[in-house]
C-alpha positions as CSV (number, residue, x, y, z in Angstrom):
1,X,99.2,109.8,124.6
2,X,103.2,109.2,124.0
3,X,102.9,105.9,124.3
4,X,99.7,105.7,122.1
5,X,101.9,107.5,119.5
6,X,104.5,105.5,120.1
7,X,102.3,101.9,119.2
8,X,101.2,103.8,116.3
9,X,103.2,101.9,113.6
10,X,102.6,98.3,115.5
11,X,98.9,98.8,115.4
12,X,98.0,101.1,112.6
13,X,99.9,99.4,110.0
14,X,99.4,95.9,111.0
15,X,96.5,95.3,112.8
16,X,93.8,97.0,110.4
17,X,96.2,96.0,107.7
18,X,95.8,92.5,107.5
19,X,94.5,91.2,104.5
20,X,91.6,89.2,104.9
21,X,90.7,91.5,108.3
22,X,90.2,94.6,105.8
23,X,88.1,92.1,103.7
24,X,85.9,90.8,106.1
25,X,85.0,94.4,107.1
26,X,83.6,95.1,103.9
27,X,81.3,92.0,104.1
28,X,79.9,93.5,107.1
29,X,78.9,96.5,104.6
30,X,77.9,94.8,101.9
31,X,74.4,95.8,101.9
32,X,75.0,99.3,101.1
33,X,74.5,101.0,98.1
34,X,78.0,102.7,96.8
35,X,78.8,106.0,97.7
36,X,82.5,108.1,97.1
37,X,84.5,108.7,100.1
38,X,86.4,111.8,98.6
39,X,88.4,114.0,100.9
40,X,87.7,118.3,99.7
41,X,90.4,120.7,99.4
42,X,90.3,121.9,103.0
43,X,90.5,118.3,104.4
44,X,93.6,117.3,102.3
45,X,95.0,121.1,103.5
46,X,94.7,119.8,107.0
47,X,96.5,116.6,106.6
48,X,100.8,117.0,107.3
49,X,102.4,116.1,104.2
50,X,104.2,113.2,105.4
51,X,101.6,110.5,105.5
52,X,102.5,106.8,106.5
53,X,98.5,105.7,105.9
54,X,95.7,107.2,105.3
55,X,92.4,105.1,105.6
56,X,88.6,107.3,104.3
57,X,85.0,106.2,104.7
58,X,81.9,106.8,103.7
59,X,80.9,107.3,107.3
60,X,77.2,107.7,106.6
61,X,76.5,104.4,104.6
62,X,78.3,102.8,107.3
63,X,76.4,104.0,110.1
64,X,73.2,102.6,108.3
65,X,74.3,99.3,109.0
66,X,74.7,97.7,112.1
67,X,76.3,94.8,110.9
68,X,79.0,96.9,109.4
69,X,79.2,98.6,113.0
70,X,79.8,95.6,114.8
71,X,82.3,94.5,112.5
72,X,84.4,97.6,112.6
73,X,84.6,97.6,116.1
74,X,86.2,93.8,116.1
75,X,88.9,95.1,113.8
76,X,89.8,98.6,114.1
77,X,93.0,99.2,116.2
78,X,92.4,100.7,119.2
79,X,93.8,104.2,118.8
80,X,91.5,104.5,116.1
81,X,88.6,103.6,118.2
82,X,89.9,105.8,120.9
83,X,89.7,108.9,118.5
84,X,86.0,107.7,117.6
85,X,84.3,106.8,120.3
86,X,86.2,110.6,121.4
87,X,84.3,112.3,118.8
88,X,81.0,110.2,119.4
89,X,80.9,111.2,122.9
90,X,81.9,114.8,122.8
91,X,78.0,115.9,122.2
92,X,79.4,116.9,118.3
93,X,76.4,114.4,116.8
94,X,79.2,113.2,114.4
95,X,76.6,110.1,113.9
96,X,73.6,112.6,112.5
97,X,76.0,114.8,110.9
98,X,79.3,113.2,109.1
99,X,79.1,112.2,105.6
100,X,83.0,110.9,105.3
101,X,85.6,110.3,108.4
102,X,89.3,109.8,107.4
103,X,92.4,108.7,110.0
104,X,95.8,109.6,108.8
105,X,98.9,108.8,110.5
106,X,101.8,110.9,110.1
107,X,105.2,111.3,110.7
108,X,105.2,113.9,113.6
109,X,108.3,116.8,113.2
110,X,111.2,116.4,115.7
111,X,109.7,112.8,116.4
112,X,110.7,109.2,116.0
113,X,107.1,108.4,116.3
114,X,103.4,109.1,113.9
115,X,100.7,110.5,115.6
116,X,96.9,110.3,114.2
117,X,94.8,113.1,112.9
118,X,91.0,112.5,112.2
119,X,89.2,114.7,109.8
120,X,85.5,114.4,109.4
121,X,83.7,116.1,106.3
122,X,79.7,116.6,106.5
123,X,77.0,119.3,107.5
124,X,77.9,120.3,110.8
125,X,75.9,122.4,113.3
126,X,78.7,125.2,114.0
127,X,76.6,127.4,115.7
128,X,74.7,124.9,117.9
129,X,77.6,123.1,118.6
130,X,79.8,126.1,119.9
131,X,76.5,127.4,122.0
132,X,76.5,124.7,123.7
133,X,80.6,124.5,124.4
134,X,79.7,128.2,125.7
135,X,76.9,127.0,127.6
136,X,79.0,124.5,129.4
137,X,81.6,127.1,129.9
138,X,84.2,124.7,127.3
139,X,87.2,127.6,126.5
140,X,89.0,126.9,123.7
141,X,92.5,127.1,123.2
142,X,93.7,129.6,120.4
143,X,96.0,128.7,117.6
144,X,96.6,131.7,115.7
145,X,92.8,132.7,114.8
146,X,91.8,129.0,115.2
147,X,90.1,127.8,118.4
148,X,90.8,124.7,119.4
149,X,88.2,123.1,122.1
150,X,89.1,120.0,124.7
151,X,86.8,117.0,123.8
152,X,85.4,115.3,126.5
153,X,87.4,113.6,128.9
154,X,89.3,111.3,126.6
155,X,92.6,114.4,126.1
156,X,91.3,115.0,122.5
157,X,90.7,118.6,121.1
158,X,88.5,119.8,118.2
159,X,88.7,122.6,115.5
160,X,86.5,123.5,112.9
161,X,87.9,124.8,109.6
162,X,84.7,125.6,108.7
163,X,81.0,124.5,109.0
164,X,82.0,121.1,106.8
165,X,85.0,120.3,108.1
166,X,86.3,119.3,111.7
167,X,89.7,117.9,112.7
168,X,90.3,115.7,115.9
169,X,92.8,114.2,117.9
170,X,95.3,114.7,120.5
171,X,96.6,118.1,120.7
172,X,98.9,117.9,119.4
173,X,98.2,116.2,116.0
174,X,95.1,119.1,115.7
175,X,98.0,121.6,115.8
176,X,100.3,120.1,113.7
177,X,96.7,119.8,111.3
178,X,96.6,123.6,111.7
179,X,100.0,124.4,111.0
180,X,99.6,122.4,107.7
181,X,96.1,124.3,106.6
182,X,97.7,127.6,107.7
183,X,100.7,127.1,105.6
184,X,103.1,126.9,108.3
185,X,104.5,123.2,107.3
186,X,103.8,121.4,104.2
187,X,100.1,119.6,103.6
188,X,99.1,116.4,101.8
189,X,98.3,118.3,98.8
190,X,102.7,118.6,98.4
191,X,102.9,114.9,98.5
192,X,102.6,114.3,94.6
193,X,103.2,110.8,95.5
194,X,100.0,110.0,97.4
195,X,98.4,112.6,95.3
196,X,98.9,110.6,92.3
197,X,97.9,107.4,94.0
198,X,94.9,108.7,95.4
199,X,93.3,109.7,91.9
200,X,93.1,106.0,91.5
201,X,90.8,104.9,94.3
202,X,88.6,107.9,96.1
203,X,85.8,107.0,93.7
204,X,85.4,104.0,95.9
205,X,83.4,104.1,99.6
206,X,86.4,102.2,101.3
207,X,90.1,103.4,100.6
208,X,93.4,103.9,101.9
209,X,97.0,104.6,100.6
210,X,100.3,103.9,102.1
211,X,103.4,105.0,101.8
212,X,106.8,102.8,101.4
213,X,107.8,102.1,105.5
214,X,103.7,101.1,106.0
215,X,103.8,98.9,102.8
216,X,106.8,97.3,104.4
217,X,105.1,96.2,107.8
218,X,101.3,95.7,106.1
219,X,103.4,93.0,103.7
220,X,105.3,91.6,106.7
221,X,102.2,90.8,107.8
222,X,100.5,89.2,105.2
223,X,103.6,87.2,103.9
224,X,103.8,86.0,107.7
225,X,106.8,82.6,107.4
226,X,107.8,83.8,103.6
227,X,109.0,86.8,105.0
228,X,112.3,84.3,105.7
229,X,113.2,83.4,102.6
230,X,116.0,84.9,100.8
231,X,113.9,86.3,98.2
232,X,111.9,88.5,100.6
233,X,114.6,90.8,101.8
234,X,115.0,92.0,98.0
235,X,111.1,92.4,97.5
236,X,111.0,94.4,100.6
237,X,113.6,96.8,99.8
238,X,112.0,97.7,96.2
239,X,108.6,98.1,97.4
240,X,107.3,101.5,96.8
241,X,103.6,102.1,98.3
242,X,100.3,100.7,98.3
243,X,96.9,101.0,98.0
244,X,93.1,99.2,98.5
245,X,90.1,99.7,97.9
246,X,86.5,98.0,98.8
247,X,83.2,98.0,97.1
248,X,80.0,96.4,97.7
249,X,77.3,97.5,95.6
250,X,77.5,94.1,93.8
251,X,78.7,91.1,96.2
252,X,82.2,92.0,98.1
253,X,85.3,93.1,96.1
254,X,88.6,94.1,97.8
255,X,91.2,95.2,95.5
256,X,95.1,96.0,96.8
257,X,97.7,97.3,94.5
258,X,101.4,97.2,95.7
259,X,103.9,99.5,93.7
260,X,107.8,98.0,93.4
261,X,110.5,99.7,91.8
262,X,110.5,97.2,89.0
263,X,108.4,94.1,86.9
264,X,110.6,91.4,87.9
265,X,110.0,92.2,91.4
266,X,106.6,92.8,91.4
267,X,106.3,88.9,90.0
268,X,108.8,87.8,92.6
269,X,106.5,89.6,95.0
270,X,103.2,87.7,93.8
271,X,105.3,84.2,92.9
272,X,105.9,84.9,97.2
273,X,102.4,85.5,97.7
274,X,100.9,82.8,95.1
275,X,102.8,80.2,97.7
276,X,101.8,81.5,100.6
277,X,98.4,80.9,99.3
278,X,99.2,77.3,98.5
279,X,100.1,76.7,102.2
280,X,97.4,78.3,103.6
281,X,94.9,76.0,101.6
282,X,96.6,73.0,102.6
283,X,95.4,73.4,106.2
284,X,92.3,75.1,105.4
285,X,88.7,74.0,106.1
286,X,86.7,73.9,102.9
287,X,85.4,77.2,103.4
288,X,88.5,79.1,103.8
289,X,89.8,76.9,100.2
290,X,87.1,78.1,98.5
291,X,87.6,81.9,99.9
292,X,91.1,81.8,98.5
293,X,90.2,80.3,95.4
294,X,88.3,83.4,94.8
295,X,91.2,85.5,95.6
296,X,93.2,86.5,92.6
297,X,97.1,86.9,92.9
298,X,98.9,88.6,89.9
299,X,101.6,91.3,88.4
300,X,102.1,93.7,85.8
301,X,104.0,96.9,85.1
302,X,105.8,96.7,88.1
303,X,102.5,96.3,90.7
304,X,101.6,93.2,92.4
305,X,97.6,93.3,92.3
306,X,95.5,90.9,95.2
307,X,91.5,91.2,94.6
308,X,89.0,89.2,96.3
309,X,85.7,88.7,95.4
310,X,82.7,86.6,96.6
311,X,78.2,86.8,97.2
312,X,77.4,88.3,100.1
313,X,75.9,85.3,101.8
314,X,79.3,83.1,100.6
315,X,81.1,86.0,102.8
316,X,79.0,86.1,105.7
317,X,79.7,82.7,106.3
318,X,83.0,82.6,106.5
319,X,82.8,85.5,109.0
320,X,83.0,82.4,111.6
321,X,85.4,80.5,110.0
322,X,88.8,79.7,112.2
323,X,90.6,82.3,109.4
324,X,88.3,85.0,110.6
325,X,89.0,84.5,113.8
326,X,92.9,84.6,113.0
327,X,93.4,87.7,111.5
328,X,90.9,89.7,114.2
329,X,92.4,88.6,116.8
């Protein structure tokens, strides 16, 4: 698992964070009605305070399509489909039961590296589910009063915090989960940053927040060759956090808000952006030009602002466009 934690940053924060990738998963979804993915007060207690990204779902919509399944499994990064295909195997029935799964990655005490902590909110079977680890003699490991059970094969442990909430991953992360909802180290609910930020997009069925050193590498990304200009290294250095959100219950609508420390960068940062845009149409097929014709670049109060917004049936066609297949790969 070291050198999964160790990947963490390369993968988390640039593979799933690619623009157009987190876009195209929506379109996958786009059939489904709208539903709030809204972490409770014991999830956010299990989450360490010192989140690089969080990303929530609303698990059950998504399960109801099998488009949307397929999708997801093209462009989530592989830790993250490590830890579900984990809980899906374990015998949990996280399929019949989970309403909303979240995946944050935190900065890990006494670490240079993040690890991953799932946390899965629905109606859970707690006494089925532990009758059957007793039937097939699975001991749990204690933390405190909390038990912690092994997961399958896969080195991932369990613990339930109560009948509608579970939290997942390596050992290590579930302890480090524990220590946050036992008060032993500080939880997501101190981090008045993300806190803040977070008001402003769990009404949606799709979000995710980020702090500054993930905003960094998710804009790395998406700038790509404008990342060496001269102009870049002072955007970089000013941006605060980020945040996106997707919703389909009208056509497919991606929204990302990036925080800088000030208005004239935030309109360097989309001037950047705007001409990355330009360059990217130039070599497009007519398709892709008409995609980013519907994206809109823009500033204001010191946030750069990208939304994107097309039919359903204009989207699913550009699901085998060239540009697709560039930013899932």
């Amino acid at each position: 698992m070291n050198t999964t934690v160790k990947r963490m940053n390369g993968t988390i924060l640039t593979g799933l964070q690619k623009t157009a990738a987190m876009a195209l998963a929506v379109a996958a979804m786009s059939t489904l009605g709208a539903h709030a993915s809204q972490l409770s007060g014991d999830a956010k207690a299990s989450i360490p305070k010192d989140v690089q990204q969080i990303i929530v779902v609303d698990y059950r919509s998504m399960q109801s399509s099998p488009a949307a399944m397929q999708l997801k499994d093209r462009v989530l990064p592989p830790e993250l489909k490590r830890l579900e295909t984990a809980l899906k195997t374990s015998g949990l029935k996280v399929d019949q039961d989970a309403d909303t799964l979240a995946f944050a990655a935190f900065r890990a005490p006494g670490s240079d590296g993040s690890r991953i902590i799932g946390v899965a909110q629905g109606q859970f079977r707690t006494a089925s589910i532990l009758a059957n680890f007793t039937k097939n003699k699975v001991k749990p490991t204690m933390v405190r009063n909390n038990a912690v059970y092994p997961m399958g094969s896969a080195g991932m442990s369990v613990a339930f915090l109560n009948q509608t909430t579970m939290v997942f991953g390596d050992r290590e992360a579930v302890k480090a989960a524990l220590d946050a909802r036992d008060g032993l180290s500080p939880a997501f609910l101190a981090n008045g940053e993300m806190m803040n930020e977070m008001a402003a997009v769990d009404s949606r069925a799709v979000w995710s927040l980020l702090d500054q050193k993930g905003t960094q590498t998710m804009m790395k990304s998406v700038l790509g060759e404008a990342t060496q200009l001269a102009d870049y290294e002072t955007v970089k250095n000013r941006m605060k956090s980020a945040r996106y959100t997707m919703d389909f219950s009208n056509g497919v609508k991606f929204e990302m808000a990036v925080v800088m420390s000030d208005t004239v960068t935030a309109a360097t940062a989309a001037t950047l952006m705007k001409g990355v845009m330009i360059l990217k149409k130039n070599s497009g097929s007519p398709l892709e030009k008409t995609a980013m014709d519907e994206t809109t670049i823009d500033s204001g109060g010191g946030t750069l602002t990208i939304a994107y917004g097309s039919s359903d049936s204009q989207f699913a066609s550009l699901l085998g466009s060239p540009l697709f297949q560039s930013v899932v790969k």
